[in-house]
C-alpha positions in Angstrom: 106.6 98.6 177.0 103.1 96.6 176.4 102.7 93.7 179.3 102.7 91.2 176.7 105.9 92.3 175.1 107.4 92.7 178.3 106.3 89.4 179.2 107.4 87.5 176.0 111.4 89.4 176.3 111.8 88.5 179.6 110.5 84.9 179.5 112.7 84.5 176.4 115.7 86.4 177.5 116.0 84.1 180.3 115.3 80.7 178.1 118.1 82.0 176.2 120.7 82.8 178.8 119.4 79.3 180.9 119.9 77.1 177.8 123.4 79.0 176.0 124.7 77.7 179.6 124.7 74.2 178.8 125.5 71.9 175.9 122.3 70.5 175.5 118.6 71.3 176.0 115.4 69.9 175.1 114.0 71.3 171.7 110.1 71.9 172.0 107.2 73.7 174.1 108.7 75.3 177.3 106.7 76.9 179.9 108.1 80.1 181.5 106.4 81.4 185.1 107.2 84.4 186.6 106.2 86.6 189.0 107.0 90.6 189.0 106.9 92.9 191.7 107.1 97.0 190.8 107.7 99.7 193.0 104.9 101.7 191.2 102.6 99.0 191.6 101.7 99.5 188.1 102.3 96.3 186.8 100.3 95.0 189.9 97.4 97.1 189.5 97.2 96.5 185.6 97.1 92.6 186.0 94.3 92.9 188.3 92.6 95.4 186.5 92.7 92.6 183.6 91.5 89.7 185.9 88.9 92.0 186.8 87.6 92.8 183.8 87.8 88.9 182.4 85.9 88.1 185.7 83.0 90.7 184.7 82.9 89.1 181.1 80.0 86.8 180.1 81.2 83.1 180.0 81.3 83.2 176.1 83.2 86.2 176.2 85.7 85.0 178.8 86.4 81.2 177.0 87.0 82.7 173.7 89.5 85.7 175.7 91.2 82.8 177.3 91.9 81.0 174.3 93.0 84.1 172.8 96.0 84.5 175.0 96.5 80.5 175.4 96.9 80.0 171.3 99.4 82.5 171.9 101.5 80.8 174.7 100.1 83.7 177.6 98.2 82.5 180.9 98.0 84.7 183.8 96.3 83.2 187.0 96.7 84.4 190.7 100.0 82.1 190.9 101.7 84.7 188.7 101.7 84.5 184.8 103.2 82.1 182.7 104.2 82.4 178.8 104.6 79.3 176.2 107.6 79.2 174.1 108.7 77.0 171.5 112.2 76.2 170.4 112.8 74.1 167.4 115.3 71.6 167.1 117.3 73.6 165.0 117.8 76.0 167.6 118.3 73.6 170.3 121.3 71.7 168.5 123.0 75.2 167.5 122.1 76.8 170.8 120.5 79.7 168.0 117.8 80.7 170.8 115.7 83.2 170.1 115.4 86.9 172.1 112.5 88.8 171.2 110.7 89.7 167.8 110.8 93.0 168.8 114.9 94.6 167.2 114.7 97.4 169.5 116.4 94.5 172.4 119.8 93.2 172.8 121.1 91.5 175.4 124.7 91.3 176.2 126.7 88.1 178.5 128.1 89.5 181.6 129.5 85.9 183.0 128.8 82.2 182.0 129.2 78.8 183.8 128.1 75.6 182.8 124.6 76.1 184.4 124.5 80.0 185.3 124.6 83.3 183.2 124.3 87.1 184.6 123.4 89.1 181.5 121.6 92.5 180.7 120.0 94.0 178.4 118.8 97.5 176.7 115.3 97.9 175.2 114.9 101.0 173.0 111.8 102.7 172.0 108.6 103.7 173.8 109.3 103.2 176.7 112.8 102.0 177.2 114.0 99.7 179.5 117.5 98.2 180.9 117.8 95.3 183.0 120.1 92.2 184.7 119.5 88.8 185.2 121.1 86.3 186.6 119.4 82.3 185.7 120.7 79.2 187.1 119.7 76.2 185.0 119.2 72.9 186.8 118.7 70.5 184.0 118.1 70.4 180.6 114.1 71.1 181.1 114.4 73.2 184.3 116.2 76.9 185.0 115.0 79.6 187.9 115.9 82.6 187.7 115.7 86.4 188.6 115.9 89.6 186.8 115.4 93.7 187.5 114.1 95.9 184.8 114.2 99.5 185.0 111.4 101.3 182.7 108.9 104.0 182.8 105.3 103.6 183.8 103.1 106.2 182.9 105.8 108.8 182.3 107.5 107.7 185.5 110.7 105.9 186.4 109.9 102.6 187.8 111.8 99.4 188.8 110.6 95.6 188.3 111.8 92.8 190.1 111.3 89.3 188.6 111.3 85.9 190.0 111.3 83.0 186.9 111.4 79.3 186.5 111.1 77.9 183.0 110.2 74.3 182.3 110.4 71.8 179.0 106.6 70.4 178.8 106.4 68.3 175.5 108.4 67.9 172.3 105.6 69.1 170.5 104.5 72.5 170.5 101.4 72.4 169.3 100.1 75.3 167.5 103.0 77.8 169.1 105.7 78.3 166.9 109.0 78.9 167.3 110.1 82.5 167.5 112.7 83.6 164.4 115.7 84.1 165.3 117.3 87.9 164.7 120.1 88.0 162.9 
């Protein structure tokens, strides 16, 4: 599975499990940071390869990169990486979250409380991946959570372990737009 993909399902997969917890939730942009630790070191080695090669960049170059992956909601810093996501009101009110663009991914409620889910999920395709999660959320604009994916990396089995917190930041989202929701 691409990084960014990856990235965008898991930080949505865990807005939508925080938020179907609760009766209410704040529509607009909400920031999701995570960290993940693999046992290959894969995913390790392949965001540092990428800070690497943004460091080497001419300025230029490495402004207009940056705002690349900022208009689309991704920021990766040495705190761990963060993805933007926007959830209209529409899918606020109905709790209609969105999962991933990608159909290949469904996600399945193991348990739900009024602020906690455990869920997992199957990813199909090149390479496929399963995974749990369990996210806790602590107000309307505030969950933490964990998850473990399994996958492949590089043709080899490998396990990802995920530490999340998502936060509302503004009503407005700006030029992100909300993610459809599959049907």
């Amino acid at each position: 599975m691409k990084l960014k993909s990856l990235f965008v399902f898991l930080a949505t997969s865990s807005l939508i499990s925080s938020v179907s917890a609760v009766e209410s939730m704040k529509p607009g942009l909400w920031e999701h940071s995570f960290t993940i630790k693999s046992q290959s070191g894969q995913v390790e080695k392949g965001l540092a390869d990428m800070k690497k090669s943004m460091a080497k960049m001419p300025p230029e170059q490495r402004k207009m990169m940056e705002e690349m992956m900022a208009k689309q909601g991704m920021g990766v810093s040495d705190k761990g990486t963060s993805v933007k996501v926007c959830i209209s009101k529409e899918q606020a009110e109905k709790l209609d979250i969105p999962q991933s663009q990608d159909s290949n991914c469904k996600q399945e409620i193991l348990s739900r409380t009024s602020k906690n889910i455990k869920m997992k999920f199957t990813c199909t395709g090149n390479p496929s991946s399963t995974g749990e999660g369990e996210f806790t959320l602590i107000n309307p604009g505030a969950y933490v959570g964990k998850a473990v994916v399994n996958t492949d990396s590089n043709g080899k089995k490998d396990r990802l372990d995920m530490d999340q917190k998502g936060k509302w930041l503004a009503a407005d989202c700006g030029a992100i737009q909300p993610i459809k929701t599959q049907k």
